[in-house]
C-alpha positions as CSV (number, residue, x, y, z in Angstrom):
1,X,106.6,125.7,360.4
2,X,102.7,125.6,361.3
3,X,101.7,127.7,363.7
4,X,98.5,127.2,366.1
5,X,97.3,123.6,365.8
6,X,101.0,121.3,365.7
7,X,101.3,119.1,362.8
8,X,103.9,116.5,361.8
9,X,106.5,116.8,359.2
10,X,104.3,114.9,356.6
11,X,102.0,117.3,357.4
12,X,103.7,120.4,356.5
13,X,103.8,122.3,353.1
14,X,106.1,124.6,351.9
15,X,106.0,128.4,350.7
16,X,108.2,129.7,347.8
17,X,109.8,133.1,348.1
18,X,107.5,133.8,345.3
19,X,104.5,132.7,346.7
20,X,105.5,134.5,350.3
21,X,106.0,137.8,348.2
22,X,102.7,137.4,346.3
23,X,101.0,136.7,349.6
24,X,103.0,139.7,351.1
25,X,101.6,142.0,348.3
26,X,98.1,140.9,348.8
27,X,97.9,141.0,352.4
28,X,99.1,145.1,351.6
29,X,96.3,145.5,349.4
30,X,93.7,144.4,351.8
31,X,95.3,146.4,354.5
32,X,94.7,144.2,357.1
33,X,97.5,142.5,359.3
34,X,95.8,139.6,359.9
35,X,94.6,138.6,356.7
36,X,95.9,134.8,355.3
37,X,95.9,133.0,351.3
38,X,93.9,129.8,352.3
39,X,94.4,126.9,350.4
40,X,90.7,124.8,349.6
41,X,90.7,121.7,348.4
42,X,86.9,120.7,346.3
43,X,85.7,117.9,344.2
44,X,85.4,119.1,341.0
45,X,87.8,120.0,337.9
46,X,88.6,117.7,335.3
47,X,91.0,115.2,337.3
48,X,88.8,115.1,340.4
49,X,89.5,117.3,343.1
50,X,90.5,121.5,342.8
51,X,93.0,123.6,344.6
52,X,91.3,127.1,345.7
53,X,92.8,130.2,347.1
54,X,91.5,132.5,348.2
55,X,92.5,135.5,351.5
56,X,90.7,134.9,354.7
57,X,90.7,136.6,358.3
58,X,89.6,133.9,360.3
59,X,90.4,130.2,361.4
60,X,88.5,127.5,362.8
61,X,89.9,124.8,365.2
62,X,90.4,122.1,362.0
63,X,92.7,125.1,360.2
64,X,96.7,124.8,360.5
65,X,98.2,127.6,359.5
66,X,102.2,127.7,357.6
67,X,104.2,130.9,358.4
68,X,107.3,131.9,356.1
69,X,108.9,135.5,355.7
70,X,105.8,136.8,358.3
71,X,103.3,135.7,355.7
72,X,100.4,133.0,356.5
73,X,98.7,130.3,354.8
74,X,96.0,127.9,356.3
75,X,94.9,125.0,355.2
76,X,92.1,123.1,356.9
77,X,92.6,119.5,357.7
78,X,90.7,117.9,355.1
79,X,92.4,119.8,352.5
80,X,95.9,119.0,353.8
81,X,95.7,115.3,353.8
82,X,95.6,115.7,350.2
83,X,98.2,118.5,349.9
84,X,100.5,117.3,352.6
85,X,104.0,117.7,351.6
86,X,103.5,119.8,348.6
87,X,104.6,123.2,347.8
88,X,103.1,126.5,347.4
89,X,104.8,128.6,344.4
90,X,103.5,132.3,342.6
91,X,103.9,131.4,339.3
92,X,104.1,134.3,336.4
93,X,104.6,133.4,332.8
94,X,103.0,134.2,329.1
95,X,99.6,133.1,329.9
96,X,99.3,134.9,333.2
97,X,100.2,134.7,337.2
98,X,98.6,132.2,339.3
99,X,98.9,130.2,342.2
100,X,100.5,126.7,341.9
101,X,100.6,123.6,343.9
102,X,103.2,121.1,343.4
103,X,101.6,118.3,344.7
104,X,103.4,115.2,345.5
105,X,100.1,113.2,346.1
106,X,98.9,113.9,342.8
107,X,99.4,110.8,340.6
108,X,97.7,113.0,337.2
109,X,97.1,116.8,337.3
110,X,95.0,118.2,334.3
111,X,97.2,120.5,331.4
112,X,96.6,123.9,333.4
113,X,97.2,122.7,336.8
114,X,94.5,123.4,338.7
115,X,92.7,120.1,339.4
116,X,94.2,116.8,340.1
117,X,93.6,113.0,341.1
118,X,95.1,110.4,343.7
């Protein structure tokens, strides 16, 4: 559920455990309690837009933020119009660990993932 600014149930995404637990792990790292994964949408990448992650410590008014497990992600408005409804995963396989979207907006993602069109 978002926490802060309200937003509707097409406006929600969802958290894996695995991404929650990745998220978790960082926030230990930094060693600060208040430290979130926001998610950036850009233009850019081969298919159009690109997802972006990276931690932050603040919020602005435009930000919602997603709680699961006491983890939290926030995603500014912009951004979630184009993400809304998707889900947040930690993905770790052969070629390495990364952050995933599974977008439901998407209509073509390029072959690694991390840039897609509408």
């Amino acid at each position: 559920m978002p926490d802060g600014n309200a937003a509707t149930d097409e406006q929600t995404i969802q958290i894996s455990d695995n991404a929650a637990r990745r998220i978790s792990e960082l926030v230990e790292q930094e060693g600060k309690a208040d430290v979130m994964l926001r998610i950036v949408i850009s233009g850019g990448g081969c298919s159009g837009f690109r997802y972006g992650f990276e931690l932050d410590d603040k919020k602005t008014g435009e930000d919602l933020v997603f709680e699961r497990n006491g983890i939290r992600v926030v995603v500014d408005g912009v951004s979630l119009d184009l993400i809304k409804g998707a889900e947040l995963d930690y993905v770790e396989d052969l070629i390495g660990s990364f952050f995933a979207l599974k977008n439901p907006n998407a209509s073509s993602t390029c072959g690694c993932g991390t840039s897609f069109s509408i």
